[in-house]
C-alpha positions as a Markdown table, in Angstrom:
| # | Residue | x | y | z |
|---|---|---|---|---|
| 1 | Unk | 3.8 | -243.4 | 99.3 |
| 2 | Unk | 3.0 | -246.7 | 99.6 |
| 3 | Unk | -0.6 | -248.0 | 100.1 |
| 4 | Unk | -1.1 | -249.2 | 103.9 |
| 5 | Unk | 1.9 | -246.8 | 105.3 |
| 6 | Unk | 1.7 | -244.7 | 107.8 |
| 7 | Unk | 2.3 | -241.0 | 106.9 |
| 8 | Unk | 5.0 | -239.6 | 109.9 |
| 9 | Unk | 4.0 | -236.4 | 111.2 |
| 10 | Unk | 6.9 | -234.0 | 111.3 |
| 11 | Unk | 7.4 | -231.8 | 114.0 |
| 12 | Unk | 9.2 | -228.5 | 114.1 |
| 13 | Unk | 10.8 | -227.1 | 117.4 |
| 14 | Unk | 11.1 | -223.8 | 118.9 |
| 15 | Unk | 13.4 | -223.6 | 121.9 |
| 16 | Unk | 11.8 | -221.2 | 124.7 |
| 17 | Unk | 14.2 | -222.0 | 127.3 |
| 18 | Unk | 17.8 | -222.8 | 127.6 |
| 19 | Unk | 20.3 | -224.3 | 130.5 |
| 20 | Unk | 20.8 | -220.6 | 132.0 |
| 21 | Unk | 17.1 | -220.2 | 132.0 |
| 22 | Unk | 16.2 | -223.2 | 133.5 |
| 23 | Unk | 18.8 | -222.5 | 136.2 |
| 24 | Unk | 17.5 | -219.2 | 136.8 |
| 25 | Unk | 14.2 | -220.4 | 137.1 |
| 26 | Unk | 15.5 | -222.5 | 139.7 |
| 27 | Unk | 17.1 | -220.2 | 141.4 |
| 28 | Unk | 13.7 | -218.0 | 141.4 |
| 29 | Unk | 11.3 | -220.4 | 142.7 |
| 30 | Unk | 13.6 | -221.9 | 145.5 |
| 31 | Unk | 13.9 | -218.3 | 146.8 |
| 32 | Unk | 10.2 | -217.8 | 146.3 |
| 33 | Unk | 9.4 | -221.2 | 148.3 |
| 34 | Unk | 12.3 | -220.2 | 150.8 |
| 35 | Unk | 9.5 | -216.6 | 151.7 |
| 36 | Unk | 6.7 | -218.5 | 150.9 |
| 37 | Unk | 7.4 | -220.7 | 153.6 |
| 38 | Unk | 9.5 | -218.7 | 156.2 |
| 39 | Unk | 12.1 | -221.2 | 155.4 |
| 40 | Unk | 12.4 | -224.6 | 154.9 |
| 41 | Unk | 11.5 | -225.9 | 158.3 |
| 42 | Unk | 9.1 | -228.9 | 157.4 |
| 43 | Unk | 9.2 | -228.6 | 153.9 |
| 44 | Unk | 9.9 | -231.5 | 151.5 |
| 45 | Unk | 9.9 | -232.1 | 148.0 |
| 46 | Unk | 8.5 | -235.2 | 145.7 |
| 47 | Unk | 9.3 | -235.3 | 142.2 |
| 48 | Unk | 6.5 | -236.7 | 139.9 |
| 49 | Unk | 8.5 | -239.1 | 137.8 |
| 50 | Unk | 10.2 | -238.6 | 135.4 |
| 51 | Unk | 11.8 | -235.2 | 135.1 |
| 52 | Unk | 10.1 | -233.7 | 138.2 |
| 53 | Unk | 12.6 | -236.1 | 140.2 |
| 54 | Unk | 15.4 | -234.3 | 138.8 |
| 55 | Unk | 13.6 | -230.6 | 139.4 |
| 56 | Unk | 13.1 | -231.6 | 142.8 |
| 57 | Unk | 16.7 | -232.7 | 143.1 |
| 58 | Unk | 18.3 | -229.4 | 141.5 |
| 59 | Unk | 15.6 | -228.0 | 143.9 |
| 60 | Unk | 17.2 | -229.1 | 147.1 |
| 61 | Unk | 20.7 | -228.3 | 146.2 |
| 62 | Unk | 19.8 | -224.6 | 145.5 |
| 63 | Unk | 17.8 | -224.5 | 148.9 |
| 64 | Unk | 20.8 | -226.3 | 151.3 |
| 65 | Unk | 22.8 | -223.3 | 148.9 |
| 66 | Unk | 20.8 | -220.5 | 150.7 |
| 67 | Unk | 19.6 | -221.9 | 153.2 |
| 68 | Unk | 22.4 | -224.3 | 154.6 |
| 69 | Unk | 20.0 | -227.4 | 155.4 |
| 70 | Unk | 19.1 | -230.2 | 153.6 |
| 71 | Unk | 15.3 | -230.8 | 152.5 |
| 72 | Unk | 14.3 | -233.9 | 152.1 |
| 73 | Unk | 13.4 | -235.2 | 148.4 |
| 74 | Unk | 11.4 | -238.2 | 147.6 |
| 75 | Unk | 10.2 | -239.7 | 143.6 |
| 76 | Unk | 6.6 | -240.3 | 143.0 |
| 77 | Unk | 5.7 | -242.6 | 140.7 |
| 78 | Unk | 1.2 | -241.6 | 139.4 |
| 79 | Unk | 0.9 | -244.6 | 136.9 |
| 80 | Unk | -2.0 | -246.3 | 139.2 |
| 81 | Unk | -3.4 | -242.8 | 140.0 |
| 82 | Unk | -3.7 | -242.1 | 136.7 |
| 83 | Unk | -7.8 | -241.2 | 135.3 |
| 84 | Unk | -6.9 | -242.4 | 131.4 |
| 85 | Unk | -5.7 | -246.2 | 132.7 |
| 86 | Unk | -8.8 | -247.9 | 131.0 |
| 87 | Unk | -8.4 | -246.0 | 127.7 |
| 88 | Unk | -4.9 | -247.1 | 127.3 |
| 89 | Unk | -4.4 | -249.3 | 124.6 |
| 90 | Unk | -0.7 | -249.9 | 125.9 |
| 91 | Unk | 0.1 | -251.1 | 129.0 |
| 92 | Unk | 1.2 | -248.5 | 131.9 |
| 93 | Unk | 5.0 | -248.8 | 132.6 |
| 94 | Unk | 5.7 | -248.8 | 136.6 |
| 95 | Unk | 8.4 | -246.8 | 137.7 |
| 96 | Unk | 9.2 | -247.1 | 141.7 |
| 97 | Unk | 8.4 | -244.5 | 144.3 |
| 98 | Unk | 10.5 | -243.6 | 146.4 |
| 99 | Unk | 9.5 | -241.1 | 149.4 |
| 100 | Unk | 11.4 | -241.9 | 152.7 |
| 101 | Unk | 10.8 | -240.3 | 155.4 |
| 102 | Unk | 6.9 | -239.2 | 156.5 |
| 103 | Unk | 5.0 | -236.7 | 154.9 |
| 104 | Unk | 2.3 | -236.4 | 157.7 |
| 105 | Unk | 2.4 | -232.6 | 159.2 |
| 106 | Unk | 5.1 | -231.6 | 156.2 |
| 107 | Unk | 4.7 | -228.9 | 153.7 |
| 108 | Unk | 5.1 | -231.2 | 150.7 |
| 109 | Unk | 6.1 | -229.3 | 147.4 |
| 110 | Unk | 5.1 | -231.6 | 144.2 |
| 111 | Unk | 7.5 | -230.5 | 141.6 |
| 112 | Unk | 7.0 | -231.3 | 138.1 |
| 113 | Unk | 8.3 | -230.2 | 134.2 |
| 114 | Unk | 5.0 | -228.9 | 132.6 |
| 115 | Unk | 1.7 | -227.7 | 133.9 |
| 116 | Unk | -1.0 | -228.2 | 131.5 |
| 117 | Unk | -4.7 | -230.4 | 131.9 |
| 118 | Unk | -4.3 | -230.4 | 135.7 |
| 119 | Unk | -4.3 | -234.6 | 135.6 |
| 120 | Unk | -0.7 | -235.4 | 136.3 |
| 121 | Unk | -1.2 | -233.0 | 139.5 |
| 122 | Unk | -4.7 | -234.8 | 140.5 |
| 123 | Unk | -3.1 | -238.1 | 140.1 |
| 124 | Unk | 0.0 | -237.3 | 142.2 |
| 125 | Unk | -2.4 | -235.4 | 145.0 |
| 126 | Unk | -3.8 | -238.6 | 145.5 |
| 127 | Unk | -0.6 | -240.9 | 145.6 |
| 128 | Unk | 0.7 | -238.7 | 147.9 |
| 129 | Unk | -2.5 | -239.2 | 150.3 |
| 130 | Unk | -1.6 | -242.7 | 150.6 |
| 131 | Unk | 1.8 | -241.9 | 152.1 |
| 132 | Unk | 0.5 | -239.8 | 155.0 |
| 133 | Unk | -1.9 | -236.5 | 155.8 |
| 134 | Unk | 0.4 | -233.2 | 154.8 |
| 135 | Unk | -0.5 | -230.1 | 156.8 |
| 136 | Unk | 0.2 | -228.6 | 153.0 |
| 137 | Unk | 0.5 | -229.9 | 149.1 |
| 138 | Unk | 2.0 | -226.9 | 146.9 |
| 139 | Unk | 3.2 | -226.8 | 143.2 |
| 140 | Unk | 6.3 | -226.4 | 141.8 |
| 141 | Unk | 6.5 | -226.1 | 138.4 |
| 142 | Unk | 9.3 | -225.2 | 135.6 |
| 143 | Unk | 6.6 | -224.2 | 133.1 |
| 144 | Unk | 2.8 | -223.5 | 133.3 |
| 145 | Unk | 1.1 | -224.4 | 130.0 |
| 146 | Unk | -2.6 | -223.5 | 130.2 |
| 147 | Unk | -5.2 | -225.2 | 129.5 |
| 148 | Unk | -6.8 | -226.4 | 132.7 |
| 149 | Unk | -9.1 | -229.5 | 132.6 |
| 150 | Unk | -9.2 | -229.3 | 136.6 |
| 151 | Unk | -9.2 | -226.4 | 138.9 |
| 152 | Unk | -5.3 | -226.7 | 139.7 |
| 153 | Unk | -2.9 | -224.1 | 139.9 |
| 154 | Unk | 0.8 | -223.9 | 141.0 |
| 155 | Unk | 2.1 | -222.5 | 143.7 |
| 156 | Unk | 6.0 | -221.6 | 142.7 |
| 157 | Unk | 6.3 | -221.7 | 138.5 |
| 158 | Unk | 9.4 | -220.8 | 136.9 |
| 159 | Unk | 8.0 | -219.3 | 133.5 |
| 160 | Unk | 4.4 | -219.7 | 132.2 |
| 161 | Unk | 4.0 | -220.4 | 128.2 |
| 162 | Unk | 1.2 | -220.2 | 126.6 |
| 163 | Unk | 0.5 | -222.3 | 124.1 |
| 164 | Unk | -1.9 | -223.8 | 121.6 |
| 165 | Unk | -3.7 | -227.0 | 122.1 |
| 166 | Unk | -1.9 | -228.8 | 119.4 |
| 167 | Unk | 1.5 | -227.9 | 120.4 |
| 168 | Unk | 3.7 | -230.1 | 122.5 |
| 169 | Unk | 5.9 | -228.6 | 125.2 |
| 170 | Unk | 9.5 | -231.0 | 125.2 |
| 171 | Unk | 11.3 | -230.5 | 128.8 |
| 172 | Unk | 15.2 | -232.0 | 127.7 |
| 173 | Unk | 17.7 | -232.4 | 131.2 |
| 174 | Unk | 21.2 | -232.9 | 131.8 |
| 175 | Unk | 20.0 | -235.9 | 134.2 |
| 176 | Unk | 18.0 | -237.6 | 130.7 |
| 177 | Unk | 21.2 | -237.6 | 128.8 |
| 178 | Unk | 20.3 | -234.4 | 126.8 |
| 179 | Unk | 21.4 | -230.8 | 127.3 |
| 180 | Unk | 19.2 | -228.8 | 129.2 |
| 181 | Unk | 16.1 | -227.0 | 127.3 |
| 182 | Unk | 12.7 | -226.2 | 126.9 |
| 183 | Unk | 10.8 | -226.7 | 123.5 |
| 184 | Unk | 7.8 | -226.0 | 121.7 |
| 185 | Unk | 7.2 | -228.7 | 119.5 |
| 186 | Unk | 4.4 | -227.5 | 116.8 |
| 187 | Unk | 3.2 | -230.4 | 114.3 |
């Protein structure tokens, strides 16, 4: 190898979930927000950006399925919320929010791919504050990694993984131009 190159890390994947998994999942935790909640009556659903969006979206359809009413869904961009901004050596790329209608006195569901330090979840607690004062923020999560940094858990998690530190945990959608899937990435 050259001297001054940079030796690529190679990565080798393990696929833990697949489309009729995911769906299932789904399926599971709308059902389980659905008698969590006595129905969807005040309920709503923001999507932390990127793939929590399309969860949340997926996550509608199956509740106006059972249900047969709509819940509303909104996007929720964290960049600004974020703790790390300062030790960023790359500048933060804005994505828009998008949550209309009001929050206040809603039981606001945060959905999101992968659970694992807690920060994403902190961060998107508190963009969600500036939009209005819930009576309720729960969790919705497809998958629940460990390794709390913060004291946050979900409320609704459609399969828990554990997995080591070093590992990466790849959530591929339909809606990102990739078939749906859920992988292990271990270096």
């Amino acid at each position: 190898m050259p001297a001054g190159s940079l030796m690529e890390v190679k990565k080798v994947g393990r696929t833990v979930m697949e489309a009729q998994e995911i769906a299932r999942a789904i399926s599971r935790v709308a059902h389980e927000i659905i008698e969590h909640n006595h129905g969807i009556e005040g309920v709503a659903l923001v999507g932390i950006r990127t793939g929590g969006v399309y969860l949340a979206n997926r996550l509608a359809v199956k509740l106006g399925e059972i249900e047969g009413a709509s819940v509303p869904v909104g996007a929720l961009d964290i960049t600004l919320y974020r703790d790390d901004l300062d030790a960023r050596k790359e500048q933060p790329t804005l994505r828009r929010t998008e949550i209309p209608f009001d929050i206040t006195d809603r039981k606001v569901i945060l959905v999101d791919d992968v659970l694992f330090t807690g920060r994403t979840t902190r961060a998107a607690m508190d963009g969600l504050i500036d939009f209005g004062r819930p009576s309720e923020i729960q969790l919705a999560v497809l998958v629940d990694r460990g390794h709390r940094q913060l004291p946050i858990k979900a409320t609704y998690v459609g399969k828990n993984l554990p997995t080591a530190i070093g590992e990466t945990v790849e959530v591929y959608l339909e809606e990102m131009g990739r078939p749906d899937g859920v992988v292990i990435l271990t270096p």
